[in-house]
ROVEXPA-177968 format. One record per residue: x negated, y, z negated of N, C-alpha, C in turn; residue number from 0. Coordinates in nm, 3 decimals. Layout:
<nodes>
((X,Y,Z),(X,Y,Z),(X,Y,Z),NUM)
...
</nodes>
This chain:
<nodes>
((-0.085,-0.120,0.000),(0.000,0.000,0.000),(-0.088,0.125,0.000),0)
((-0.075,0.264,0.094),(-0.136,0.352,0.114),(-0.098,0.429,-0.012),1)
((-0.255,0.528,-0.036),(-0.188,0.634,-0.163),(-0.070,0.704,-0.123),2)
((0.016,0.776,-0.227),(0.071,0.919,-0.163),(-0.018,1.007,-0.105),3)
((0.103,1.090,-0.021),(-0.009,1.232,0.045),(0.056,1.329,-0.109),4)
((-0.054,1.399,-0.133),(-0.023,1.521,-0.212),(-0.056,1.612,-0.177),5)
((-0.019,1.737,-0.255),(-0.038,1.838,-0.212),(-0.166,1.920,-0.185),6)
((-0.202,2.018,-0.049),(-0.355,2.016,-0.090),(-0.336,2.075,-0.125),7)
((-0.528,2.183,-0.135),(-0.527,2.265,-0.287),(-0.622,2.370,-0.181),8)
((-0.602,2.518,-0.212),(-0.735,2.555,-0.191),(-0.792,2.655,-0.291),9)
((-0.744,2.572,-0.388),(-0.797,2.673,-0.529),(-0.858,2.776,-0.534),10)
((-1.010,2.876,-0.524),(-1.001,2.974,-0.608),(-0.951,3.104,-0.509),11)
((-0.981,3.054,-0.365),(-0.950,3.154,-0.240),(-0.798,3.169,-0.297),12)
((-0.705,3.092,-0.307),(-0.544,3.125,-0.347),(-0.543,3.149,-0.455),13)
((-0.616,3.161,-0.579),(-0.609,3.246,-0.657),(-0.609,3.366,-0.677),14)
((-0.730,3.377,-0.566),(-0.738,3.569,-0.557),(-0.650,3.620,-0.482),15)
((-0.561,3.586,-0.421),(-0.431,3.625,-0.343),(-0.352,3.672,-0.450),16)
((-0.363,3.642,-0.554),(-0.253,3.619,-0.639),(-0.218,3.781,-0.705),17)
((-0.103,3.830,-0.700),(-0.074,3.982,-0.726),(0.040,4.002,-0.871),18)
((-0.089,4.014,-0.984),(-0.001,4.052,-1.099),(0.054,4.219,-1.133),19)
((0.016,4.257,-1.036),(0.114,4.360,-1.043),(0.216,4.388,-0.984),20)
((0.301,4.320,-0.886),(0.371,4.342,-0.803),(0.465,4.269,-0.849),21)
((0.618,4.241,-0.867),(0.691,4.114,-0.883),(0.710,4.108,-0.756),22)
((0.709,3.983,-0.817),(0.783,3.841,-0.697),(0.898,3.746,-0.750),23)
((0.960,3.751,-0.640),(1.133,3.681,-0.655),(1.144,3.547,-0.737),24)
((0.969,3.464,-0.670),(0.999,3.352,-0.765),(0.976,3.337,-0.895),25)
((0.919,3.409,-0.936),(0.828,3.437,-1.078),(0.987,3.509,-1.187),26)
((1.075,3.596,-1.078),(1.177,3.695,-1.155),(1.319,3.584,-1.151),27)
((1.281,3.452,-1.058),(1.338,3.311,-1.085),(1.270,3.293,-1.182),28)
((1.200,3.267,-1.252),(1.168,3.148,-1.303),(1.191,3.224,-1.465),29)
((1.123,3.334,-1.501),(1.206,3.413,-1.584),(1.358,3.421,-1.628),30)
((1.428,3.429,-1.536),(1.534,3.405,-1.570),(1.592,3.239,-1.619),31)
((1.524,3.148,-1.577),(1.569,3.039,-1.548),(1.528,2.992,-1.718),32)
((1.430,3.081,-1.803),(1.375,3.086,-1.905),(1.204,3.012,-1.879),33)
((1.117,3.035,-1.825),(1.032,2.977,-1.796),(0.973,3.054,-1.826),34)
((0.796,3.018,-1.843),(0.637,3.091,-1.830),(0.572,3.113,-1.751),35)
((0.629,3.085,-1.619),(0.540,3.129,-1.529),(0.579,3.255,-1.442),36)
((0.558,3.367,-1.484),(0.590,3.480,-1.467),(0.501,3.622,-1.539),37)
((0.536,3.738,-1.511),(0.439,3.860,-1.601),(0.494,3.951,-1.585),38)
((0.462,4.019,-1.727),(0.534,4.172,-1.763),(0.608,4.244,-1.634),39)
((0.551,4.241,-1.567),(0.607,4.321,-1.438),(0.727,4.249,-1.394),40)
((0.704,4.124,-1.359),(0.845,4.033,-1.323),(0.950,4.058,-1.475),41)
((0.935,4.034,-1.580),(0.991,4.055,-1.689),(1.062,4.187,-1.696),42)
((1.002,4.295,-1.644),(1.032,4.432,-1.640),(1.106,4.460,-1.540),43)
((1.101,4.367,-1.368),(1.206,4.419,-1.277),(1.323,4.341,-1.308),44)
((1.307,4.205,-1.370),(1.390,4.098,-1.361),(1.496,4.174,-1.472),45)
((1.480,4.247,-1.581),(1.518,4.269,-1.715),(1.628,4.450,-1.628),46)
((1.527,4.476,-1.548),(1.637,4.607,-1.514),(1.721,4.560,-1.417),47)
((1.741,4.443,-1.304),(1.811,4.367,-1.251),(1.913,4.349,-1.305),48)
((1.921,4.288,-1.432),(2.034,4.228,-1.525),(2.123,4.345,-1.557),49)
((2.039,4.454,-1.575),(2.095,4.538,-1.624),(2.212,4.568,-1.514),50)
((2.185,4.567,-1.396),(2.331,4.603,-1.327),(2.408,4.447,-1.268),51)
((2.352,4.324,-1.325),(2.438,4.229,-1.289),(2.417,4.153,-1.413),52)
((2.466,4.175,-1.537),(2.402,4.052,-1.663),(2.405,3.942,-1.593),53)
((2.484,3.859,-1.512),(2.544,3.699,-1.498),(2.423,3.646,-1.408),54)
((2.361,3.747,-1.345),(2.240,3.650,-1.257),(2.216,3.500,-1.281),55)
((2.112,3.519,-1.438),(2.081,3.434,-1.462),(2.149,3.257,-1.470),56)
((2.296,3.305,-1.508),(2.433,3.224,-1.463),(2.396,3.155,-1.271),57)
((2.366,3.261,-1.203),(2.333,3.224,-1.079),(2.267,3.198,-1.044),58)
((2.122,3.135,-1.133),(1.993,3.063,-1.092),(1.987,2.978,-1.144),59)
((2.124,2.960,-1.233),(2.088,2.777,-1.278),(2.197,2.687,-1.210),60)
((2.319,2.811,-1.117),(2.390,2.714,-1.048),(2.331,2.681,-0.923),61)
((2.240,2.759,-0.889),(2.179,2.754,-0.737),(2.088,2.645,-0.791),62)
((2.015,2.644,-0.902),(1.916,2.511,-0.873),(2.047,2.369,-0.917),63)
((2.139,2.358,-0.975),(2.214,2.246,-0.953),(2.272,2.185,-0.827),64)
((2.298,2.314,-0.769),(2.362,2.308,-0.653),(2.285,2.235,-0.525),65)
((2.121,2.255,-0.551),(2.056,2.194,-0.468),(2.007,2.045,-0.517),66)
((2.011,2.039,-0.670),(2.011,1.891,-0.696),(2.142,1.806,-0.626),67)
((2.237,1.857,-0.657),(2.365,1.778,-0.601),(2.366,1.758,-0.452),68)
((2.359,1.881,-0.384),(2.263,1.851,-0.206),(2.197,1.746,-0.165),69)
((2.084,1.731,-0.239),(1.964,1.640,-0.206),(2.035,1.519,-0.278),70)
((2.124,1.509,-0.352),(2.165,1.345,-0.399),(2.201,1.287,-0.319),71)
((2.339,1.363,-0.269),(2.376,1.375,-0.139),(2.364,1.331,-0.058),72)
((2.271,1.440,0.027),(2.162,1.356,0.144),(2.100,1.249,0.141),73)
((2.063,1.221,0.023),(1.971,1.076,-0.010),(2.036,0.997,-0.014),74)
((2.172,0.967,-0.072),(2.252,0.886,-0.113),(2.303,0.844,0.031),75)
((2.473,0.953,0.043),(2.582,0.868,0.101),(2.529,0.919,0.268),76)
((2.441,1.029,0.299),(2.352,1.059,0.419),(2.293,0.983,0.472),77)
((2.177,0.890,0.359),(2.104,0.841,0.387),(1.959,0.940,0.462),78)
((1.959,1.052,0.383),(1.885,1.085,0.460),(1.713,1.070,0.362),79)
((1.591,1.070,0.469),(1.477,1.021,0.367),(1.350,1.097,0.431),80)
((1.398,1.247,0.446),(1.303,1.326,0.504),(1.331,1.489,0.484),81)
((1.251,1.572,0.369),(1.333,1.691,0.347),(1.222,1.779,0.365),82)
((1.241,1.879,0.385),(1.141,1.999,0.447),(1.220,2.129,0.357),83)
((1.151,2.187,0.252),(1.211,2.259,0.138),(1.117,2.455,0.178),84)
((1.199,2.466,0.225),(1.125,2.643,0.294),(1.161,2.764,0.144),85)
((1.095,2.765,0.093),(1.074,2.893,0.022),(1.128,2.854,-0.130),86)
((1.067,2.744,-0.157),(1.107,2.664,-0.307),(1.115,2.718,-0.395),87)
((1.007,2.771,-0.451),(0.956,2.845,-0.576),(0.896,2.766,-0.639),88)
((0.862,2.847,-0.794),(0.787,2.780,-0.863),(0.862,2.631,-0.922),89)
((0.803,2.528,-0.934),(0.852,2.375,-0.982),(0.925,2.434,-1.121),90)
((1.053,2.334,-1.137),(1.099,2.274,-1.238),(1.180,2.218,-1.294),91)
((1.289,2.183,-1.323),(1.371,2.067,-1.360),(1.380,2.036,-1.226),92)
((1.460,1.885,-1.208),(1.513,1.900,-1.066),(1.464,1.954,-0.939),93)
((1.333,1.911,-0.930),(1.260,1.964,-0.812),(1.337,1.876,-0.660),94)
((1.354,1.903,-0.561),(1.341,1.848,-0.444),(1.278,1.651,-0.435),95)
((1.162,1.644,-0.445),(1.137,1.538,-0.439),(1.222,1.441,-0.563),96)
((1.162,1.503,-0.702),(1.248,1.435,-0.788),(1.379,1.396,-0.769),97)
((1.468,1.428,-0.758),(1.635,1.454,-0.664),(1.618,1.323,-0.569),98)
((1.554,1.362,-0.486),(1.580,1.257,-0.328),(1.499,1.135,-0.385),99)
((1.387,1.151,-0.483),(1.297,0.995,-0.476),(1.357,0.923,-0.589),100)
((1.445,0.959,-0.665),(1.493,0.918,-0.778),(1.643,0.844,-0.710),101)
((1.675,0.848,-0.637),(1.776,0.812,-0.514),(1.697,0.674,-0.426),102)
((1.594,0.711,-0.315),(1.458,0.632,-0.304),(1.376,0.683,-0.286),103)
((1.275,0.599,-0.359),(1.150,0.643,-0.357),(1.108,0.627,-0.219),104)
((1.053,0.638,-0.135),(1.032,0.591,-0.048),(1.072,0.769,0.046),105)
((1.157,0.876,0.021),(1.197,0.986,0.091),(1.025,1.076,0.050),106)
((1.009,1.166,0.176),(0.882,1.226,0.155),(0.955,1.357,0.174),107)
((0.904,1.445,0.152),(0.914,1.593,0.088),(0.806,1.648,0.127),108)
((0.804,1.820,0.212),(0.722,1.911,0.250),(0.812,2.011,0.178),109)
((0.705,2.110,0.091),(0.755,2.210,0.027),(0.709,2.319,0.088),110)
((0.751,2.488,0.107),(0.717,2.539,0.212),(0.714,2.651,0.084),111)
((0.592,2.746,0.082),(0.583,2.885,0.016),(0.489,2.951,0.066),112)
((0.495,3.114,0.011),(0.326,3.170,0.075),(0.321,3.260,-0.114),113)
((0.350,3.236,-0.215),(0.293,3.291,-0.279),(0.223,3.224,-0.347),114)
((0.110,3.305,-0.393),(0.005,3.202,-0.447),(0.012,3.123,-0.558),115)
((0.051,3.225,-0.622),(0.103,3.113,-0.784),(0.197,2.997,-0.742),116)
((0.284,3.007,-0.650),(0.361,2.908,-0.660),(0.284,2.765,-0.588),117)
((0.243,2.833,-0.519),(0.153,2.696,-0.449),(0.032,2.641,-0.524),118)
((-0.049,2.736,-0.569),(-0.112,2.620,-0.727),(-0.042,2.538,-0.827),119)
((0.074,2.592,-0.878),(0.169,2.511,-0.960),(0.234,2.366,-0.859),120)
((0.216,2.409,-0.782),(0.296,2.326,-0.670),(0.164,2.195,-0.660),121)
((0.030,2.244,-0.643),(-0.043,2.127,-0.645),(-0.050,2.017,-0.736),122)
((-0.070,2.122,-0.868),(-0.070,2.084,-1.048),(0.017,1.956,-1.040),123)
((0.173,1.990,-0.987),(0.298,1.944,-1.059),(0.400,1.890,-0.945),124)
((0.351,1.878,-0.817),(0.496,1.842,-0.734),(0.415,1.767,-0.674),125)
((0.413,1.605,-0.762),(0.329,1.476,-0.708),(0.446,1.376,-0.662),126)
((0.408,1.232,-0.612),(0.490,1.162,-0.536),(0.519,1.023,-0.595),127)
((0.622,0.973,-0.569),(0.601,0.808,-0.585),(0.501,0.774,-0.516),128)
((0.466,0.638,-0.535),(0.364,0.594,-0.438),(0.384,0.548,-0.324),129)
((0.518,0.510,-0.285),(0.621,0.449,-0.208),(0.642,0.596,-0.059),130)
((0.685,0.712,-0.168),(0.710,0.855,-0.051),(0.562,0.929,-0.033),131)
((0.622,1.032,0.002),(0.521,1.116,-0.013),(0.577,1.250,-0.027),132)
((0.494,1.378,-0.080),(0.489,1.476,-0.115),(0.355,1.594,-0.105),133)
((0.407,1.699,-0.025),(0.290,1.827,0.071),(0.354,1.963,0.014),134)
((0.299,1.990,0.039),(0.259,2.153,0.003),(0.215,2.242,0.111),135)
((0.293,2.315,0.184),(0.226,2.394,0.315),(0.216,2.563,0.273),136)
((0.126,2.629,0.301),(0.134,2.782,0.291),(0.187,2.814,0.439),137)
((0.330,2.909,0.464),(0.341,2.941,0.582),(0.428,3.054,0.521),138)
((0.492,3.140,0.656),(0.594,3.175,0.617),(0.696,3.209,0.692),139)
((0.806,3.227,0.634),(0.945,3.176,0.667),(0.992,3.270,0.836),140)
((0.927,3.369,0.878),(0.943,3.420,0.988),(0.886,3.373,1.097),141)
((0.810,3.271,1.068),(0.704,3.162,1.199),(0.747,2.999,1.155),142)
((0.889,2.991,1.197),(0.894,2.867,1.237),(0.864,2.758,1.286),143)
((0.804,2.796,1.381),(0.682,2.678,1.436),(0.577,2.657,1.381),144)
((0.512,2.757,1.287),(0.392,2.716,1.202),(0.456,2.632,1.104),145)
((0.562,2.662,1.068),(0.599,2.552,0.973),(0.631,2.422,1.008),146)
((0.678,2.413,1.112),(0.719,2.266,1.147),(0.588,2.194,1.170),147)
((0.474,2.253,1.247),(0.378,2.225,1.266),(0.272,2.140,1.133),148)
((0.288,2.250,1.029),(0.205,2.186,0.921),(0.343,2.047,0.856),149)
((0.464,2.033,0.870),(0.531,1.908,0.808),(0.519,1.857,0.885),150)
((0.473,1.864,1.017),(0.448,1.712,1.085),(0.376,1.654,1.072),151)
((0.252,1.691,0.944),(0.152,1.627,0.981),(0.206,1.531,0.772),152)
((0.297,1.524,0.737),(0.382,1.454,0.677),(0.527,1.422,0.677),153)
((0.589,1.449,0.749),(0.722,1.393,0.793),(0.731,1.377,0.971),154)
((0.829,1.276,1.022),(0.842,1.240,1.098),(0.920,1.280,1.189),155)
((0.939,1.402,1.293),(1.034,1.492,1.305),(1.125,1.448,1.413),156)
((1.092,1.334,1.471),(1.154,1.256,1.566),(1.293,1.191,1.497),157)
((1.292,1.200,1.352),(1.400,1.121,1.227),(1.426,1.269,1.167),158)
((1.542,1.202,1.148),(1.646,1.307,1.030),(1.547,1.393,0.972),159)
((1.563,1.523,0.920),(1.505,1.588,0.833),(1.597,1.711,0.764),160)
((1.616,1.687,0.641),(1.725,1.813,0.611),(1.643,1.879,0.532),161)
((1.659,2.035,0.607),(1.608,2.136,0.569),(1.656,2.239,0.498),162)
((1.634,2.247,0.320),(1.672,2.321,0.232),(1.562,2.479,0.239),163)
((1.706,2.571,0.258),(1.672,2.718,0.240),(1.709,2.786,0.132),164)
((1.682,2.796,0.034),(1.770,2.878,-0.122),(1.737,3.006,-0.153),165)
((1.803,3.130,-0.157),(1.737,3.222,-0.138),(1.603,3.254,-0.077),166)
((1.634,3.220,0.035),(1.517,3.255,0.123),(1.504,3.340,0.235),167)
((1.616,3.324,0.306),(1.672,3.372,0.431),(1.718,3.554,0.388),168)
((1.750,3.557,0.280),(1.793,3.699,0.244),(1.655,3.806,0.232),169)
((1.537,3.723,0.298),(1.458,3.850,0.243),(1.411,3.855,0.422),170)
((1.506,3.770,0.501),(1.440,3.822,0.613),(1.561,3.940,0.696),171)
((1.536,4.060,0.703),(1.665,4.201,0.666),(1.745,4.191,0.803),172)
((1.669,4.110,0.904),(1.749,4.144,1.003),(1.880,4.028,1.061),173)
((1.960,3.985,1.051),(2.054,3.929,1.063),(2.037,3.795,1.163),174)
((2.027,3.899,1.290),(1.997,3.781,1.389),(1.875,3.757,1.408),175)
((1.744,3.765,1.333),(1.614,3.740,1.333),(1.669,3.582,1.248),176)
((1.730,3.613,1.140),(1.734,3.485,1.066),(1.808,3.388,1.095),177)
((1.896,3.432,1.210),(1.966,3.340,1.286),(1.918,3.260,1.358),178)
((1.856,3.318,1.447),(1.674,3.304,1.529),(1.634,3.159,1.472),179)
((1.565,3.202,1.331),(1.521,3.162,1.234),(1.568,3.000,1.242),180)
((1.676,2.984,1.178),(1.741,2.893,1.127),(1.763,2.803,1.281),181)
((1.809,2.828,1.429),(1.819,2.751,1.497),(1.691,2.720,1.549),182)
((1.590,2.765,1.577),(1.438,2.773,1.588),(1.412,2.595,1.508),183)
((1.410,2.610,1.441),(1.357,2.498,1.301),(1.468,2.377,1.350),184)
((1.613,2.396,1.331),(1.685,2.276,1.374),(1.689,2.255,1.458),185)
((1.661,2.338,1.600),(1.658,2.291,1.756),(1.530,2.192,1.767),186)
((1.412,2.161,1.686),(1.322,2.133,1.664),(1.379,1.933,1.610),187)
((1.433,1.934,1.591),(1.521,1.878,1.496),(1.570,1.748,1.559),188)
((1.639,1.624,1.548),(1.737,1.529,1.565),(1.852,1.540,1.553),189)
((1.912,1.511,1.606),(2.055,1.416,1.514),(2.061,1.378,1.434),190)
((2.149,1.435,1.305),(2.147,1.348,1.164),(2.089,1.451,1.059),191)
((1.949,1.547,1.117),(1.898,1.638,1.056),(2.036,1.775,0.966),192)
((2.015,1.816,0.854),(2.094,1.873,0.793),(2.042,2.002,0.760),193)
((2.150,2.119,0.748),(2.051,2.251,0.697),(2.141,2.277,0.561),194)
((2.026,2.295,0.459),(2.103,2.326,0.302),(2.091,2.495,0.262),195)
((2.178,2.496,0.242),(2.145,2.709,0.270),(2.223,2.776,0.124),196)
((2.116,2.818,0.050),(2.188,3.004,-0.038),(2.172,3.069,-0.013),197)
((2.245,3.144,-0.030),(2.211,3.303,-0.032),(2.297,3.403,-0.081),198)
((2.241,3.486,-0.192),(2.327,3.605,-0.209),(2.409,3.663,-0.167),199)
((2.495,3.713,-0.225),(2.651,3.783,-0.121),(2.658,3.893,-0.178),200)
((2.762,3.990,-0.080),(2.851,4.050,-0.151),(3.000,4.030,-0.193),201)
((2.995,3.873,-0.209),(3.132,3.839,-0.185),(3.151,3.823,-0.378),202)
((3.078,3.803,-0.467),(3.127,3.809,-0.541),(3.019,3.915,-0.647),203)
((3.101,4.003,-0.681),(3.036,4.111,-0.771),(2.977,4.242,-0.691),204)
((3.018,4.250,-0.550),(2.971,4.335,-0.419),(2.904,4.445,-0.479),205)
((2.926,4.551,-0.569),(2.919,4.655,-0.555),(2.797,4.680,-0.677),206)
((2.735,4.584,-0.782),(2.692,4.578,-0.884),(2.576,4.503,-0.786),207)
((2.594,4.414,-0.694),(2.452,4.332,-0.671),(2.373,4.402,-0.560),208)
((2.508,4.569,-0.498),(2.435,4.646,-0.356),(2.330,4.717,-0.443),209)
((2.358,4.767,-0.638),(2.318,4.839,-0.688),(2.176,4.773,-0.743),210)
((2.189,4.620,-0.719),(2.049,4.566,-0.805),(1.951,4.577,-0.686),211)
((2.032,4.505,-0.595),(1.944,4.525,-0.459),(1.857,4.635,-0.405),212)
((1.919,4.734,-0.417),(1.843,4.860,-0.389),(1.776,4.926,-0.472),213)
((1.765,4.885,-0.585),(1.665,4.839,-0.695),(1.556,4.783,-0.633),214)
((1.578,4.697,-0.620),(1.508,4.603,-0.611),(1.370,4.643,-0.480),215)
((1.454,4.683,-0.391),(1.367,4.705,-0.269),(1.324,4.884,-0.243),216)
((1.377,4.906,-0.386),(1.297,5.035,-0.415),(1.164,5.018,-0.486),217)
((1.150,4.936,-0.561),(1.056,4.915,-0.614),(0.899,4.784,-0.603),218)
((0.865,4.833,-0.414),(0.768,4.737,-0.414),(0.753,4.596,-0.335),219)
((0.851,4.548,-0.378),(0.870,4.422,-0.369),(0.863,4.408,-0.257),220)
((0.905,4.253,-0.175),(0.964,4.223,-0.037),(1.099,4.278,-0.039),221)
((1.132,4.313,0.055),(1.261,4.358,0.033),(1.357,4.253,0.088),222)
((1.483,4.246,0.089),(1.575,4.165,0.059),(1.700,4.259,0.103),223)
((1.828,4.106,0.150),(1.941,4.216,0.170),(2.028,4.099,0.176),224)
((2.131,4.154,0.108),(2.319,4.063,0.116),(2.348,4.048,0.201),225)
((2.448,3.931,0.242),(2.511,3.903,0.323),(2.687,3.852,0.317),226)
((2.776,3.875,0.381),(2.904,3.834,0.351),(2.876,3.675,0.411),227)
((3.019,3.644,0.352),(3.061,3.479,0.444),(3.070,3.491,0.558),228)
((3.086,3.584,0.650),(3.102,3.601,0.796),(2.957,3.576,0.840),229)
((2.891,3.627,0.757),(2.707,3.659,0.822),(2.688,3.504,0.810),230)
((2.725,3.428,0.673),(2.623,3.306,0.653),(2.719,3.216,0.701),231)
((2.833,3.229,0.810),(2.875,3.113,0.871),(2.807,3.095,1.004),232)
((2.695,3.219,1.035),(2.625,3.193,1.173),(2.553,3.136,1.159),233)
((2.533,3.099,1.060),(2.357,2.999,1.022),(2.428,2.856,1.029),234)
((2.518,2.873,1.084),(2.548,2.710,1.055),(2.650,2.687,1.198),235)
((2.596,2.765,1.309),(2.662,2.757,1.443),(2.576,2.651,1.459),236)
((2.675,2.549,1.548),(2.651,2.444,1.598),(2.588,2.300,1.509),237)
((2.671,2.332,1.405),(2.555,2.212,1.326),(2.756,2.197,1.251),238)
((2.791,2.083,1.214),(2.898,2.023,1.125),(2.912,2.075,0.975),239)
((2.963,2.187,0.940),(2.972,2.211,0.802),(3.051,2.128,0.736),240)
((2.982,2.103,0.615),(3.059,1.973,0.561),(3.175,2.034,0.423),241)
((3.260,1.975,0.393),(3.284,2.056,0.302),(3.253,2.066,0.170),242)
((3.306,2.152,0.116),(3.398,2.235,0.139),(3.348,2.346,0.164),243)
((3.284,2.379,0.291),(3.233,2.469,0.378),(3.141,2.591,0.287),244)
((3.148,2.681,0.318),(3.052,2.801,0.265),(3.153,2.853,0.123),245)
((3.062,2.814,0.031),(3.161,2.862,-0.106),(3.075,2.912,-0.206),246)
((3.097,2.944,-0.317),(3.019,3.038,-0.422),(2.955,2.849,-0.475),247)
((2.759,2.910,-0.514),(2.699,2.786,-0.538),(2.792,2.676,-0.660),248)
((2.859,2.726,-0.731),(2.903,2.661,-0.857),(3.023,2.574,-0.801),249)
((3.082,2.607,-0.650),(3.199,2.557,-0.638),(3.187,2.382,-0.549),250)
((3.006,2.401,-0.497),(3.007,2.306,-0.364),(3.012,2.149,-0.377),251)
((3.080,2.063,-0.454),(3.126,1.953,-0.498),(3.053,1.956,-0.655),252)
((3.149,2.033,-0.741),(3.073,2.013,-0.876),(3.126,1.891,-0.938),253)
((3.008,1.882,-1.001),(3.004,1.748,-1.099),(3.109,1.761,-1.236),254)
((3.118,1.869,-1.279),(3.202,1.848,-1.399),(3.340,1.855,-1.362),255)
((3.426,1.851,-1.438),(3.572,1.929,-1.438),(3.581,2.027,-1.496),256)
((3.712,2.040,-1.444),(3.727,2.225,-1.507),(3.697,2.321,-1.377),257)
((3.756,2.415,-1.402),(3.704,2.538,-1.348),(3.592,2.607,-1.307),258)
((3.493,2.579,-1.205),(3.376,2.668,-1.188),(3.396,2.803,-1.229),259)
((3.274,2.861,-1.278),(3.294,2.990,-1.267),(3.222,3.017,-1.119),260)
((3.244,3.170,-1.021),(3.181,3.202,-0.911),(3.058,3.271,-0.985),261)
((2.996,3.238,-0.875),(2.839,3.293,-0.894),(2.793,3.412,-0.784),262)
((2.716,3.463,-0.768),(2.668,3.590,-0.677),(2.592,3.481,-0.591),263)
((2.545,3.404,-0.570),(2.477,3.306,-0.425),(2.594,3.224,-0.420),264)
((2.617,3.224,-0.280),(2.696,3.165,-0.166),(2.614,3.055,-0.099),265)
((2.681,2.939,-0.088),(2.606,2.797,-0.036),(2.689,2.703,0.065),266)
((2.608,2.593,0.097),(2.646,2.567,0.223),(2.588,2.439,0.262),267)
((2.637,2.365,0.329),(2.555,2.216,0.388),(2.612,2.184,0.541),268)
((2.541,2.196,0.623),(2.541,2.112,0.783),(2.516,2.050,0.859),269)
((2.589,1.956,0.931),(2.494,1.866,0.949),(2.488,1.805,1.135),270)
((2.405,1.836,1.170),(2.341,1.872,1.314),(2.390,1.683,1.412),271)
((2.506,1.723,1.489),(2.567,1.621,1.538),(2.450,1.526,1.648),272)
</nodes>
């Protein structure tokens, strides 16, 4: 039996990339999510964020369930055993591989980021059965073909591959660039291949998340921008939305009973005939 592939590394060169003064989205995730891998600065935009939406944080622990339940999903009654994860973030509960290899081992996983912290943590901590495998690519999300390029050289693109986007697509501002985007990568693609998609709205809390937002991209950062349900049903032209189609993350086959509450990310699953 061959080792796993893991993730490479190019340690201290991606260290010095690394920008503690600036926040970054995944770090002002992972903060919220209650985590340590983050700094004053993320603490400081993430903390005036809240201030015009308290419930965020409500919306980064339904968006990471929401993608565990996805990937069961796919692994399970899909059958699918090939996932390509574009703009992950930093690891933790419920990672991607964990999800699909805990289903079978045997599903391999390409994780896709360009910030640096996240991709050292990503070496550290997002290892494989011995059975799958599990990569780590630096690219980014506006060069689609560089990305497919580096998961081919661990997944098999001729076979299924469902490709999870979670807040990712919202930081690219132009509409039909990310439309672009998104058929670019699945035209690339099979039959059977699936696209898993969040993204922020203004569909629930509109006028409190236009106010964090522009916050947000006042101060530095990548900038970022909302989208209605009209915008994020184009990302899923020509591919089978499954249901119950584009709905707030808490609603998309939840596991408990009872009443979801809605969340500010809007989600989605399709699946490419």
């Amino acid at each position: 039996m061959s080792d796993p592939v893991l993730p490479h590394d190019e340690g201290v060169a991606r260290v010095n990339r690394l920008r503690t003064d600036v926040s970054h989205s995944a770090r002002i995730w992972n903060y919220w999510l209650g985590g340590k891998d983050n700094y004053p600065v993320d603490q400081e935009v993430g903390d005036q964020i809240l201030s015009f939406v308290p419930a965020l944080p409500r919306s980064a622990v339904a968006d990471r369930a929401f993608l565990a339940r996805a990937v069961r999903h796919l692994a399970g009654e899909a059958g699918v055993r090939q996932f390509l994860d574009i703009g992950t973030g930093l690891p933790t509960a419920e990672n991607t591989h964990e999800v699909a290899q805990r289903v079978d081992p045997t599903c391999r996983i390409v994780y896709v980021d360009n910030d640096p912290l996240v991709l050292t943590h990503a070496h550290a901590l997002l290892t494989s059965t011995r059975e799958g495998a599990t990569d780590y690519i630096e690219a980014d999300v506006h060069d689609p073909e560089a990305i497919l390029r580096g998961a081919a050289e661990t997944l098999d693109l001729d076979r299924p591959v469902a490709v999870t986007m979670l807040g990712i697509l919202n930081f690219v501002m132009d509409t039909d660039e990310a439309v672009s985007i998104v058929h670019r990568l699945l035209d690339a693609l099979p039959s059977g291949s699936h696209l898993v998609l969040s993204h922020p709205t203004t569909e629930v809390d509109g006028e409190a998340m236009t106010q964090a937002v522009e916050y947000w991209n006042s101060q530095g950062s990548a900038p970022m921008t909302l989208r209605t349900r009209a915008d994020l049903t184009r990302f899923f032209d020509g591919v089978d939305l499954l249901e119950p189609g584009i709905v707030t993350c808490s609603r998309w086959r939840p596991d408990q009973a009872g009443e979801p509450v809605d969340v500010t990310h809007f989600a989605g699953v399709g699946r490419k005939a």
